[in-house]
C-alpha positions as CSV (number, residue, x, y, z in Angstrom):
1,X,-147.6,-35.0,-75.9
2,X,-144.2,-36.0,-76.9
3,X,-145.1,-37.2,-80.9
4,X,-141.0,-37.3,-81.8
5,X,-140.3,-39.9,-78.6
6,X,-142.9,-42.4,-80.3
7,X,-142.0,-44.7,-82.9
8,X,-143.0,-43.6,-86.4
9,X,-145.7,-45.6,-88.4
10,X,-149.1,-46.5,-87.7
11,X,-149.4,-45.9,-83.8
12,X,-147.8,-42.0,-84.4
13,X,-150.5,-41.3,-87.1
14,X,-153.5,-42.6,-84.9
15,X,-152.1,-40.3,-82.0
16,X,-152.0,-37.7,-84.5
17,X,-155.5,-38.6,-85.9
18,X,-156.7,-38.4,-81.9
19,X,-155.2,-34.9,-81.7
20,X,-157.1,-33.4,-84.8
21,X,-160.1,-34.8,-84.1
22,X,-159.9,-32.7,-80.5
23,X,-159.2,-29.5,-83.0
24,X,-162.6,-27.3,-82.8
25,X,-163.8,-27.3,-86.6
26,X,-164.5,-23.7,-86.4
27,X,-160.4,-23.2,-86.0
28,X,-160.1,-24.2,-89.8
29,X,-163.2,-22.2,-90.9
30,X,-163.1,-19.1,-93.5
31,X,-158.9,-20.0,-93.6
32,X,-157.9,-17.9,-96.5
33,X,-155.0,-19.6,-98.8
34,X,-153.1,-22.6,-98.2
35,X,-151.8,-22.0,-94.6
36,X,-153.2,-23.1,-91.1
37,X,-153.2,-21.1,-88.5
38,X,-149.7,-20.5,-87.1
39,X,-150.2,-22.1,-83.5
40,X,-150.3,-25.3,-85.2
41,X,-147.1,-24.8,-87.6
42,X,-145.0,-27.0,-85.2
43,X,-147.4,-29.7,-85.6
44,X,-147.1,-29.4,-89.6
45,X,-143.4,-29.9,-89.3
46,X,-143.5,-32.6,-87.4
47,X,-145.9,-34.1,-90.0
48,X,-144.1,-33.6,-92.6
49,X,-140.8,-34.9,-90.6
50,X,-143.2,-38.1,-90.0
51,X,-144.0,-38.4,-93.7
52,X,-140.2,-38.5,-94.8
53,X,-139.0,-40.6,-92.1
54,X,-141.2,-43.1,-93.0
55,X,-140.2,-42.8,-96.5
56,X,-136.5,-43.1,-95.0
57,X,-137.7,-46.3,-93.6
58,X,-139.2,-48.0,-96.2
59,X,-135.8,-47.5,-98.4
60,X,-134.5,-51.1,-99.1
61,X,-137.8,-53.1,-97.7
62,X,-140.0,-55.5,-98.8
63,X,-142.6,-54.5,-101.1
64,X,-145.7,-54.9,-98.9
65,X,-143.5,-52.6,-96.5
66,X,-143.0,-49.9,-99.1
67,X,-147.2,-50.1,-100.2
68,X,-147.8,-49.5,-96.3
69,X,-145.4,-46.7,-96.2
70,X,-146.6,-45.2,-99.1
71,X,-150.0,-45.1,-97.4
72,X,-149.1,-44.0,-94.2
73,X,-147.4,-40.8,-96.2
74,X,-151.1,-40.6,-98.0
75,X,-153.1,-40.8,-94.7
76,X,-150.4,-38.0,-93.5
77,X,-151.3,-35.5,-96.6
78,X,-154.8,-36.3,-96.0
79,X,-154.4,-35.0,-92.4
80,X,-152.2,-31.8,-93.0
81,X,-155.3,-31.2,-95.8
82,X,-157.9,-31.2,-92.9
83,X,-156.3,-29.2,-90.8
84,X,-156.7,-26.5,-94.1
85,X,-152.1,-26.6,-94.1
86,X,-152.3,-27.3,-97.7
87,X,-149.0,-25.7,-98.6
88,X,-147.5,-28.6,-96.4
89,X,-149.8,-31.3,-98.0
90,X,-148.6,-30.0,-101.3
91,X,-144.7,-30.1,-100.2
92,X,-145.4,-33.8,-98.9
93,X,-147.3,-35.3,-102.0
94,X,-144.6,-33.7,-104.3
95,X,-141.5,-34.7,-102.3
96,X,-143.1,-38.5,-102.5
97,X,-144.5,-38.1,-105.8
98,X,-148.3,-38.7,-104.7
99,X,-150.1,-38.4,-107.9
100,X,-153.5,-38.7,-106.1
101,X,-153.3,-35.3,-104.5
102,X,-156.1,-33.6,-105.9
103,X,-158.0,-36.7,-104.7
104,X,-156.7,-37.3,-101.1
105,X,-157.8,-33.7,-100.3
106,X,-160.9,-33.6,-101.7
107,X,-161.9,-36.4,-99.9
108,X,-160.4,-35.3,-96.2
């Protein structure tokens, strides 16, 4: 799938949601630290590219368009936290100054 040819918002993070859900649970299983496993490092970058082009985006938009940026960057963290890439999840919530961290990936 070609994720970066697609345009960034909603539709990229349901295509992203689809893929994750196809990821075998047992994958994520007995992970030790923060890190997933390295096959899927790519698709952490490109999450965390997602996360800050959207935040590009929303620079200079209406308010409503800022709030539904803001979430899209929280529904991006929550993702990177079930695929167990917590060091990237942490990198995103800091870099957008997500206070609900703890809270987001607790509830993944």
């Amino acid at each position: 799938m070609a994720f970066q040819n697609s345009e960034y918002g909603d539709d990229s993070i349901k295509k992203v949601q689809n893929v994750i859900n196809c990821f075998p649970k047992q994958w994520f299983m007995n992970l030790k630290g923060e890190r997933t496993i390295s096959q899927l490092e790519n698709f952490c970058r490109y999450l965390v590219h997602l996360a800050d082009t959207i935040y590009r985006n929303s620079i200079g938009c209406s308010d409503v368009e800022k709030r539904n940026a803001r979430e899209n960057i929280k529904q991006i963290i929550k993702l990177l936290a079930s695929i167990r890439a917590l060091d990237h999840a942490t990198s995103v919530a800091s870099d957008h100054n997500v206070k609900e961290f703890k809270s987001l990936i607790e509830g993944k």
